[in-house]
C-alpha positions as CSV (number, residue, x, y, z in Angstrom):
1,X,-36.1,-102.9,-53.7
2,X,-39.4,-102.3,-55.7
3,X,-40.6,-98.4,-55.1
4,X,-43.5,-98.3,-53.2
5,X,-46.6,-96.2,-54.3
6,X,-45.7,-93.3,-52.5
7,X,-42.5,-92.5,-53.9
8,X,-43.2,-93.6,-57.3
9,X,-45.8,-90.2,-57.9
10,X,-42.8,-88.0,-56.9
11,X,-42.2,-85.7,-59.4
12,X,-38.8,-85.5,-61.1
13,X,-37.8,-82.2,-62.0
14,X,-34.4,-80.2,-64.0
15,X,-32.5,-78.3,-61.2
16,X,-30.8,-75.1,-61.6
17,X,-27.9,-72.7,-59.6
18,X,-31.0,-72.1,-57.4
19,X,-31.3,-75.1,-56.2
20,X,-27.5,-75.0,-55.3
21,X,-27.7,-74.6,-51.5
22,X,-30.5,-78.1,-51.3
23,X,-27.9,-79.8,-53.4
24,X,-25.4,-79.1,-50.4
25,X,-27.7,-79.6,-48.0
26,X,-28.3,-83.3,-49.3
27,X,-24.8,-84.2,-49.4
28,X,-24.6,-83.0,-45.7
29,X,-27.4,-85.2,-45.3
30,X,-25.5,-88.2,-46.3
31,X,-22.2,-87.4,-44.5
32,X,-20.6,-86.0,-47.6
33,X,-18.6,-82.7,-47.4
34,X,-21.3,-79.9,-48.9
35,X,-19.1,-78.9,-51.3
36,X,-21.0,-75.8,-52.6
37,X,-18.6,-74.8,-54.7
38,X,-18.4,-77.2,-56.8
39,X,-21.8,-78.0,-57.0
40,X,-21.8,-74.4,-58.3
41,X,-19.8,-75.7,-60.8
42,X,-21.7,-78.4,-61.8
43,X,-25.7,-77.2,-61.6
44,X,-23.8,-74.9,-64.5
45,X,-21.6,-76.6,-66.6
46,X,-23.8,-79.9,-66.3
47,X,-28.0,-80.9,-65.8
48,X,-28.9,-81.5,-62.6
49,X,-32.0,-83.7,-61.7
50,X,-33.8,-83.7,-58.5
51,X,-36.7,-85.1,-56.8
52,X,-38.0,-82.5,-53.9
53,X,-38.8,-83.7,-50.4
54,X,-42.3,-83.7,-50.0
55,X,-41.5,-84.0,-46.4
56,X,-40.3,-81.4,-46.4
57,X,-38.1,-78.5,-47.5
58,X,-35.1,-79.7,-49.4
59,X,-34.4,-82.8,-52.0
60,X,-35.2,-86.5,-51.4
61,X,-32.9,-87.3,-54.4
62,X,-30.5,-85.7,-57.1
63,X,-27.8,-86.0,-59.8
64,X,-26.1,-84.4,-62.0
65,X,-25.0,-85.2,-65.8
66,X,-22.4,-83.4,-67.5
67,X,-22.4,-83.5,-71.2
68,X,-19.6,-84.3,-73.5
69,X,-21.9,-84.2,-77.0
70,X,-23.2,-87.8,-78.5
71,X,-20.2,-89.3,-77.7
72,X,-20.5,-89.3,-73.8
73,X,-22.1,-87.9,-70.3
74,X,-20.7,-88.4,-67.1
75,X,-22.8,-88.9,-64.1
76,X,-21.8,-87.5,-60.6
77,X,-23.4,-86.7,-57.4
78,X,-25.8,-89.6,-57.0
79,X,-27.4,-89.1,-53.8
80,X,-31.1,-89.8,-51.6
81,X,-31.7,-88.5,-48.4
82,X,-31.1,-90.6,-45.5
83,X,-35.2,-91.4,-44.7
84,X,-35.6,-92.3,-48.4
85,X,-32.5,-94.8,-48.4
86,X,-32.9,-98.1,-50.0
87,X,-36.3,-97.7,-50.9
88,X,-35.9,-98.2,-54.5
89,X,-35.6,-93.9,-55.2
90,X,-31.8,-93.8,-56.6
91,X,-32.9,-96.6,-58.8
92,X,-35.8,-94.3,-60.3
93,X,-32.9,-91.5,-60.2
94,X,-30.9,-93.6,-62.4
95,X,-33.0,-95.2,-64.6
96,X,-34.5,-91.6,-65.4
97,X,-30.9,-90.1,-66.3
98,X,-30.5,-93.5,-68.7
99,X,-33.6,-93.2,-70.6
100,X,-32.8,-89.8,-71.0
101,X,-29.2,-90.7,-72.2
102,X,-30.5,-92.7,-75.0
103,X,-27.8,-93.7,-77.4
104,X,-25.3,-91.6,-75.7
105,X,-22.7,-93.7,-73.6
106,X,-22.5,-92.7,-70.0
107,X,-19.3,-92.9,-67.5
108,X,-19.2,-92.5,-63.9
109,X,-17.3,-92.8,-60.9
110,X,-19.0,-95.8,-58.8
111,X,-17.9,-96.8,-54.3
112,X,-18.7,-99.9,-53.9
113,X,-22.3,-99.0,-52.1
114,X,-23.3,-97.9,-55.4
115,X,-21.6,-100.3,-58.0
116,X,-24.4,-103.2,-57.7
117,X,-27.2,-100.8,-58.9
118,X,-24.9,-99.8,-61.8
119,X,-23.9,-102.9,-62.8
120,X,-28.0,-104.1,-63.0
121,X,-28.3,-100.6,-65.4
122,X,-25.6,-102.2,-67.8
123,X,-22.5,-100.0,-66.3
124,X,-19.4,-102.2,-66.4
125,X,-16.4,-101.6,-65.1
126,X,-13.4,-100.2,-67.0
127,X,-10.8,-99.3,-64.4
128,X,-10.2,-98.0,-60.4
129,X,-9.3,-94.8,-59.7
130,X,-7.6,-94.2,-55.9
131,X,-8.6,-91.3,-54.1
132,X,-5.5,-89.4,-52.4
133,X,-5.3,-86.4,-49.5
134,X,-2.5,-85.5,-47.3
135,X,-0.7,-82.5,-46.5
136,X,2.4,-82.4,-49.5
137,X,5.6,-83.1,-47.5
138,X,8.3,-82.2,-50.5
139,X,10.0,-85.4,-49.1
140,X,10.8,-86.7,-52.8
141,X,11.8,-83.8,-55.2
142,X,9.7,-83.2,-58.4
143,X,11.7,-83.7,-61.8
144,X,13.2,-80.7,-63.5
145,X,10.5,-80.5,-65.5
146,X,9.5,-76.4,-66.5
147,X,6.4,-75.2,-64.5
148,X,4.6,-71.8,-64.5
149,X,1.1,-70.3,-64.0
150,X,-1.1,-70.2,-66.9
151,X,-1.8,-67.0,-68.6
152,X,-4.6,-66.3,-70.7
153,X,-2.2,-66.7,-74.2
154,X,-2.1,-70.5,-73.2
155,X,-5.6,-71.1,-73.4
156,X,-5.9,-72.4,-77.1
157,X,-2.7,-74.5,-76.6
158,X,-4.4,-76.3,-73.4
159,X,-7.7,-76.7,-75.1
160,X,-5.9,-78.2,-78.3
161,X,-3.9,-81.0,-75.8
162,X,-7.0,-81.9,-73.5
163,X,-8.7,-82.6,-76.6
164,X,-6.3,-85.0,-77.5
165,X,-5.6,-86.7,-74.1
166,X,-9.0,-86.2,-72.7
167,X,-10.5,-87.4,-76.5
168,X,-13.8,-85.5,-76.6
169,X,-14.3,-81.5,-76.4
170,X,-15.0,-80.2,-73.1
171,X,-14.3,-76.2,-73.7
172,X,-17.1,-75.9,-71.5
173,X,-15.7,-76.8,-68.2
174,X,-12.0,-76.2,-69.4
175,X,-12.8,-72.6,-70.2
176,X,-14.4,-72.0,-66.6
177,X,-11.3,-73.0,-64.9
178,X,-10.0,-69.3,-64.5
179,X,-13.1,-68.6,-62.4
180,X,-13.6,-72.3,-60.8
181,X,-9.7,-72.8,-59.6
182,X,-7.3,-70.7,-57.6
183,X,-4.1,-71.6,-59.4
184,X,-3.1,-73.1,-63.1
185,X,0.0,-74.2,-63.9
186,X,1.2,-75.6,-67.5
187,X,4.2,-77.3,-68.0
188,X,6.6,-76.2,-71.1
189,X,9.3,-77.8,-72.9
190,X,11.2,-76.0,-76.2
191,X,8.0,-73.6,-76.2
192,X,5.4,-76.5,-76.4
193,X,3.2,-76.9,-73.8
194,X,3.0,-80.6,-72.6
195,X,0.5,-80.7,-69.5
196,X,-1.4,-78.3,-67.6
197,X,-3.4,-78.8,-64.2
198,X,-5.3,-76.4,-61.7
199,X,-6.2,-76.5,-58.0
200,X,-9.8,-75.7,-56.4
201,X,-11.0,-75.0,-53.2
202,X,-13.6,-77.8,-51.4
203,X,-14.0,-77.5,-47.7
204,X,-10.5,-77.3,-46.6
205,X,-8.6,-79.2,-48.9
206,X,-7.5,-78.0,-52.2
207,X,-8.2,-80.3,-55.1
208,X,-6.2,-81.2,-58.3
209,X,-7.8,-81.3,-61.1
210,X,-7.8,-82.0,-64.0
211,X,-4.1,-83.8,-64.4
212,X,-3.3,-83.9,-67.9
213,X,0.9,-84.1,-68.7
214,X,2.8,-86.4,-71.8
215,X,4.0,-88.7,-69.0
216,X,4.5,-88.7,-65.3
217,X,7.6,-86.8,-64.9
218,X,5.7,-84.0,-66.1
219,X,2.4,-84.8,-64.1
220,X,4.8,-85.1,-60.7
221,X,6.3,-81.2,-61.4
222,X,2.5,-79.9,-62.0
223,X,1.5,-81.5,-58.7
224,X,4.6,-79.7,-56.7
225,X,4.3,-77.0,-58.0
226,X,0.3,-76.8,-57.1
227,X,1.1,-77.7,-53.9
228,X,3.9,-74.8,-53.3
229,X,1.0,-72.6,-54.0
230,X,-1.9,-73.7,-51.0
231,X,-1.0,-74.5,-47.1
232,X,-4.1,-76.5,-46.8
233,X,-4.0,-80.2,-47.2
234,X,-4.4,-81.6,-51.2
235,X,-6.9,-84.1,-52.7
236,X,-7.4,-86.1,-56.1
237,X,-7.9,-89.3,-57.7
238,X,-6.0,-90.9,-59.7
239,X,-6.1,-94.0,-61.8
240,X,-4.8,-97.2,-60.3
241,X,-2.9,-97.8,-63.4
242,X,-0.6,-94.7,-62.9
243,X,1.7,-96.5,-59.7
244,X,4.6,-94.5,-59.9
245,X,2.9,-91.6,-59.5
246,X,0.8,-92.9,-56.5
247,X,4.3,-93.7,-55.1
248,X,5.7,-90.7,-55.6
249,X,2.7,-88.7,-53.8
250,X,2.6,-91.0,-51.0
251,X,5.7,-90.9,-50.2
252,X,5.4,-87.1,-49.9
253,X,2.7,-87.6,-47.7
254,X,-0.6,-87.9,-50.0
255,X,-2.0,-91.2,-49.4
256,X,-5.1,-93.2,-50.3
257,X,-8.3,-93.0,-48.4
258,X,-10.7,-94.4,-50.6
259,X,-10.5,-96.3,-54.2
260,X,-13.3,-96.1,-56.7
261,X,-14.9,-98.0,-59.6
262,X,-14.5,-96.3,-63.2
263,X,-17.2,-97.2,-65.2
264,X,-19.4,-96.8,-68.2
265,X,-21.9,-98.1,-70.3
266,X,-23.0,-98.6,-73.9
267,X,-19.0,-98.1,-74.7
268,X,-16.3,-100.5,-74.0
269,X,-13.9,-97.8,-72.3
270,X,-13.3,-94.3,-72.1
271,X,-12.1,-92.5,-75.2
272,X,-8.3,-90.6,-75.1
273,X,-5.3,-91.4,-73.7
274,X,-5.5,-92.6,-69.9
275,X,-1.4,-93.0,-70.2
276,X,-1.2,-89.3,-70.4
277,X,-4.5,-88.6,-68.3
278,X,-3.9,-88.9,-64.9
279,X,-6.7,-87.1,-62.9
280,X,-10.4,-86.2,-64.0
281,X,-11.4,-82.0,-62.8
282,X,-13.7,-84.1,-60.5
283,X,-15.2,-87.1,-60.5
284,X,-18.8,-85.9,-60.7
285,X,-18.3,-84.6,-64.2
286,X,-15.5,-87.6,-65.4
């Protein structure tokens, strides 16, 4: 739907960590969770773009990018207040964060409200991701797989094997992790470490993420052990393509509530390894 004049002279601005609490105040707006804490997280680690209410107090619009280098930004936290819906504003939103994208590729995490509007800004899908939560039951056992909280000492291993799985350098959220989650756990085998993952408080779920582990023996003992750590109920999303582990969490009580669309553009699919990757650290910042 074309803008109409009005909206189109809205100014778009860079948001910062002060603009934190009108980030969560939008996402309330739209019946999302408000989530402050990881939009903490994100108005940080990432560039946040907003378009202020001139209704008002508060944002008609925002977004955030989180940057990757030249290779790739992930998009996350797409969102217009309710009296501004379908008027053509997210469009502006996104067509903004593209131009400023230039050559580099952009990914993001689409529901199918949103996938038509990516899909006309030359997104394309590349895979689904399912989005789990449920209170771990310890129904099935975990494999004897070696577990145990991360300590600062692990810090370059973990760094070296996300940059391998994950493909690109992302020191700058892995590094804030410490401070971010409430638990880390990396698994071991002969003194190698082969997968790591942490848990972080949203609302009243805990979520996992990232899931990175050599295979999903390894990404099923990082899971139970995460969730012997938290009494509140768990959350995360993981790729369609990973069944046996979306069998194995739901029958210990995790089950889907919502699949989404894993997309990109200007690069025909993520880089890494998605056999080895099996959850993102949230799917705002890929």
């Amino acid at each position: 739907m074309p803008l109409s004049p009005f909206l189109t002279q809205l100014p778009l601005r860079r948001l910062t960590p002060r603009d934190l609490l009108a980030c969560a105040d939008l996402s309330e707006n739209r019946g999302w969770p408000r989530e402050e804490h990881k939009w903490g997280l994100l108005l940080t680690a990432g560039t946040g773009y907003g378009i202020d209410d001139p209704e008002g107090p508060g944002l008609a619009a925002c977004s955030v990018v989180t940057s990757y280098g030249p290779e790739l930004a992930a998009v996350g936290m797409v969102l217009v207040a309710q009296r501004y819906a379908r008027q053509g504003l997210g469009r502006r939103l996104m067509r903004h964060l593209v131009e400023e994208a230039g050559d580099t590729p952009l990914t993001l995490y689409a529901t199918a409200h949103g996938q038509p509007l990516y899909e006309q800004l030359g997104f394309v899908e590349t895979g689904r991701a399912a989005m789990v939560r449920g209170r771990f039951a310890f129904t099935v056992p975990a494999p004897d797989v070696a577990v145990r909280p991360a300590t600062a000492d692990d810090l370059p291993a973990v760094l070296r094997l996300d940059h391998e799985i994950f493909g690109l350098d992302r020191i700058h959220m892995i590094t804030r992790l410490p401070s971010f989650a409430d638990h880390i756990r990396v698994a071991e085998e002969d003194g190698t470490i082969t997968g790591f993952a942490a848990v972080w408080p949203n609302m009243d779920t805990h979520v996992i993420g990232p899931l990175i582990a050599q295979n999903p023996r390894t990404a099923q003992a990082l899971i139970a052990s995460l969730a012997a750590a938290t009494d509140r109920p768990l959350r995360t999303d993981i790729d369609l393509r990973h069944s046996s582990l979306l069998n194995w969490v739901k029958e210990n009580g995790i089950n889907t509530i919502a699949t989404t669309s894993v997309m990109v553009r200007s690069l025909p699919d993520l880089p890494g390894d998605w056999r080895r990757r099996f959850a993102p650290l949230t799917v705002a910042a890929g």
